[in-house]
N, C-alpha and C positions, 0 to 999 in steps of 0.2 A: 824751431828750437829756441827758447827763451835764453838772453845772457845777463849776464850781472849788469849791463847796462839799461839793459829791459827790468828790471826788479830794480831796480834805483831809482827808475823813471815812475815808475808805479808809486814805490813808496815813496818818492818825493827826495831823497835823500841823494848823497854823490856813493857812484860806482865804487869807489875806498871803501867808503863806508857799510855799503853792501860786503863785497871781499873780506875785509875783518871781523863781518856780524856770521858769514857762512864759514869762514874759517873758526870761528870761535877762539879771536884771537884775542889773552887772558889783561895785552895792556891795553883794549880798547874801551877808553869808558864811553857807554851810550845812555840814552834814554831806554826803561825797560819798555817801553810801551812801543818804542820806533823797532828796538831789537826785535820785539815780537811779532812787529807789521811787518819788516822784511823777513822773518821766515816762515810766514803764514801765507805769504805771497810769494815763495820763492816756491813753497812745497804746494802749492795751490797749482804753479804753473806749472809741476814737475819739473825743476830744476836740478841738475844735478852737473857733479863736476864731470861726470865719462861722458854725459852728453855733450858736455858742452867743448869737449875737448876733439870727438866722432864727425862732431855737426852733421854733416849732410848724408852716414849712414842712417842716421834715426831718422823717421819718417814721418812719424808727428810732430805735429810745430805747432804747439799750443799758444804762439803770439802770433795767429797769421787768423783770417776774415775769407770766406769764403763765399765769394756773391753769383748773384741770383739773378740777372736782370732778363726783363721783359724785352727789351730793345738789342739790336745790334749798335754798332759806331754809326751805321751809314741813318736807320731808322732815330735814333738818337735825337743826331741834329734839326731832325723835322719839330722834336719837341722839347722845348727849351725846358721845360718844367723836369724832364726825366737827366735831363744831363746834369743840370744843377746838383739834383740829389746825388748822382755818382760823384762829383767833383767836390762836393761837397765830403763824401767818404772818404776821397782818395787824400784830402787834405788832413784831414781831422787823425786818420788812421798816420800819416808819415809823420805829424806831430807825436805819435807815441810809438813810433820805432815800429806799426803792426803791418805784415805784410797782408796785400788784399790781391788775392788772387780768383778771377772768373772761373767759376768752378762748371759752368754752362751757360746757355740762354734756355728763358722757357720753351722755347717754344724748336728748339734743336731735336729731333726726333730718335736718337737716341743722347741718353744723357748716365753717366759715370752717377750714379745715387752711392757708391759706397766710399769714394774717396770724399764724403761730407763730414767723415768721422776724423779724417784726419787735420781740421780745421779747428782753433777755437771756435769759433762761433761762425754762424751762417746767417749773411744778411740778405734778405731775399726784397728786392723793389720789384709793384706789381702783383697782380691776384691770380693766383692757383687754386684749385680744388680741392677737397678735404683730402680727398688719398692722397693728392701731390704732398700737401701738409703733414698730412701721415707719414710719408716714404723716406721725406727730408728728417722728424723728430726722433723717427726708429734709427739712426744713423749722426743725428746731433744734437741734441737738447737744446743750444744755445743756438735757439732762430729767432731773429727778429726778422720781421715783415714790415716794412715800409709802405705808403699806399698803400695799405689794405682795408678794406671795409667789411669785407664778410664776416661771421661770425668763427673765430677759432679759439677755441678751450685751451689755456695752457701753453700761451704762444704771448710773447710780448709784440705789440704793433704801436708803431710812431704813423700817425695820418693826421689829415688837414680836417680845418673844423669848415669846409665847402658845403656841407649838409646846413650847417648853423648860418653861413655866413649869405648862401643865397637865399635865405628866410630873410636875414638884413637889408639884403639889395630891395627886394620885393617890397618889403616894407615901407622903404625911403622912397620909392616910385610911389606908393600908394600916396603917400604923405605929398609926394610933388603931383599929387592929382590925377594919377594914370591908373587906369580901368582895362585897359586892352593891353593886357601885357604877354608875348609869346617868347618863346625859348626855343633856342637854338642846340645841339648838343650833340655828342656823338656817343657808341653805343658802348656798353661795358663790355669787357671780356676778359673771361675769365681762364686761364689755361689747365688745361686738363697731364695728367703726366707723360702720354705720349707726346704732346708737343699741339695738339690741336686746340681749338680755342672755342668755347663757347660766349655767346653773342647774347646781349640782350639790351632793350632800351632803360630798364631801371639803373641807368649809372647814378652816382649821388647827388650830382645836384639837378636830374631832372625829375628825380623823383619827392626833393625836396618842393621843386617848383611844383608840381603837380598835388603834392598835399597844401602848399600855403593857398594853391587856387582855391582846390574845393573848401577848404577851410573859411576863407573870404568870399567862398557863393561869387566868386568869378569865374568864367569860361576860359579852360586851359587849350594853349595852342602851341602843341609842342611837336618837333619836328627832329630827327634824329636819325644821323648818317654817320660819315668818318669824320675824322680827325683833323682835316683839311681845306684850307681857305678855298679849296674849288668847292666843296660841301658843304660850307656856309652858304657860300654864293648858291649854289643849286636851290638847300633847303629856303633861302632868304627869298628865293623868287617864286616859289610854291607859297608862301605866305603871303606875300604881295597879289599874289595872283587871286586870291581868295575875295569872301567879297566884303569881309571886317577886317580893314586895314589897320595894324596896333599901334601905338603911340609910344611902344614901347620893345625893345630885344633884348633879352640877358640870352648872352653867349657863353659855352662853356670852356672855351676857349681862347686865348689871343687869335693863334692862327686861324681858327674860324672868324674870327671876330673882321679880320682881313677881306673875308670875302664876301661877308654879310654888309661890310661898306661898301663895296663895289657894287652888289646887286642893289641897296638905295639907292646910288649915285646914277647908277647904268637906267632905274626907274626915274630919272627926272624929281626923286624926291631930296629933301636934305637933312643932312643930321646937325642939331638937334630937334630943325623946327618940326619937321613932320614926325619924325621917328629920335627917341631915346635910345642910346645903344649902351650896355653896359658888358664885361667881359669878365674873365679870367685868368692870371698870370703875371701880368704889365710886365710883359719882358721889353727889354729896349726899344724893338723895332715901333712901341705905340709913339715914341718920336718923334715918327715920320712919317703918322697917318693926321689927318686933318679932318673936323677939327679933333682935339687929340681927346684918345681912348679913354675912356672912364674904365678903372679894372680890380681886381684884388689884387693883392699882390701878398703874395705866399713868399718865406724867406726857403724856397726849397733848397737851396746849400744848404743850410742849417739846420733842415732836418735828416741831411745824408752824415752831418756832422754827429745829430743826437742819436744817430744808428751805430755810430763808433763807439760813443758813450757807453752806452748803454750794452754794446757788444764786449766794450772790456771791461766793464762791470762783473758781467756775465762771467768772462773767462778768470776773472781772481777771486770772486766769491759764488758759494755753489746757489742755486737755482733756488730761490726762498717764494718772492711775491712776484708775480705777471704784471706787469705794467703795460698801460693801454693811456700813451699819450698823444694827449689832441694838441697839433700845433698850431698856435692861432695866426689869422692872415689880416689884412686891413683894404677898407675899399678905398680908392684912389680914386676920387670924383674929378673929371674934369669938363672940358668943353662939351662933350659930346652924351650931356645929361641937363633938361631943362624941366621947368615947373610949368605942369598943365594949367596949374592956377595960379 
């Protein structure tokens, strides 16, 4: 349920001054154009004084976020990349008075689809299937999808420019002389609406890596498991094993990136002289690996922020253009990145 303090906050203005523009009270002089914006915003949010008076009989609450995540609390932690962007929501939404309430997990085998209607807006982090995207839009118009890569009509999505940005890694190795460049990476998946999950190796950036290969008439050697600095380590020693040793790793990962240095280390080889290693994420812990991690580094707060944005955009003006923003990242070069030549 929206208050005069929510439609103040919107329009920019003090609570008063909302109170006098809904009361239409005749000694208040305003600007027509602020008088307008607060009642175009007050009746946008369905504001009214018996609601606001009822509160918690009315059951919609048109200043509240209704999210969507991929992860539990406990899975979360394993990936810094996905917490970011929650924290980054929960931040951004208490700066404008909006409550965010877990409406499920993807992956919860049954899931409440009709209490989505009673959310402003639904922020969904993570990739579902077209019917899931169905099930969610027939019950709330105002979805945004974060993380999403697949194709959806009619859906605004905030994602990383990972696609573009591991064509730039590739490139700078090239440039430092490396030919034998292999990838590291774990597998896409996608959830389905009962809660199961489909699997596949094209996630974004190995499929990126895999076209700048053929593209450059180099030999791709790409290797793809879970998520996890033990399946770095695994995939990293099946490559080593092999009998064209690269001169070079792009990991899709931090946490893999963890394990894929242990497997060099554990081989008697070093980083950077024998093997190049480059990664994904630069969360803190690259720190206190040695020598230190070459990585991207994604502002994922920032984009759990620009899903608030963009979600109470959504909830004060009605539904006009689809926005499909790419948030850009920056590669973070450091010790553990050298020139063949």
């Amino acid at each position: 349920m929206v208050s005069i303090r929510d439609i103040a906050r919107m329009a920019t203005v003090s609570p008063a001054s909302v109170s006098r523009i809904l009361n239409n009270d005749p000694t208040f002089s305003i600007n027509d154009n602020t008088r307008q914006r607060v009642i175009e915003i007050a009746n946008r949010m369905h504001y009214s004084k018996e609601a606001s008076k009822k509160g918690p009989r009315y059951n919609h609450d048109s200043m509240s976020i209704g999210l969507i995540l991929r992860h539990n609390l406990e899975t979360e932690l394993q990936d810094p990349y996905f917490h970011e962007i929650r924290r980054g929501i929960e931040k951004e939404a208490a700066k404008w008075r909006i409550r965010v309430i877990k409406a499920f997990g993807m992956r919860d085998p049954e899931k409440d689809w009709d209490q989505l209607s009673q959310f402003g807006a639904v922020v969904m982090v993570g990739e579902m299937t077209q019917p899931a995207i169905d099930k969610i839009m027939a019950q709330n118009k105002n979805l945004i999808l974060v993380d999403s890569y697949a194709k959806h009509d009619g859906v605004d999505v905030i994602r990383t420019d990972f696609a573009e940005k591991t064509a730039d890694i590739l490139t700078k190795l090239y440039d430092f002389g490396h030919r034998r460049i292999a990838f590291v990476g774990g597998e896409s998946s996608i959830v389905r609406p009962d809660g199961s999950v489909v699997r596949d190796e094209n996630e974004i950036r190995a499929m990126s890596y895999r076209n700048w290969m053929k593209l450059h008439d180099l030999p791709a050697q790409t290797k793809i498991g879970q998520w996890t600095p033990e399946s770095g380590m695994q995939l990293t020693r099946q490559i080593l094993a092999g009998d064209t040793r690269p001169t070079a790793i792009v990991v899709a990962s931090d946490p893999m990136a963890m394990g894929v240095y242990k497997a060099i280390n554990n081989a008697g080889l070093r980083i950077p002289d024998d093997i190049s290693v480059v990664s994904f994420d630069d969360v803190e812990m690259n720190q206190y690996l040695v020598p230190a991690l070459s990585s991207v580094r994604m502002e994922a707060e920032e984009m759990g922020r620009t899903a608030v944005k963009v979600a109470r955009d959504r909830m004060i003006e009605p539904h006009k253009m689809v926005l499909h923003l790419v948030c850009g990242s920056q590669l973070m070069l450091r010790e553990s990145v050298k020139k063949e030549i």
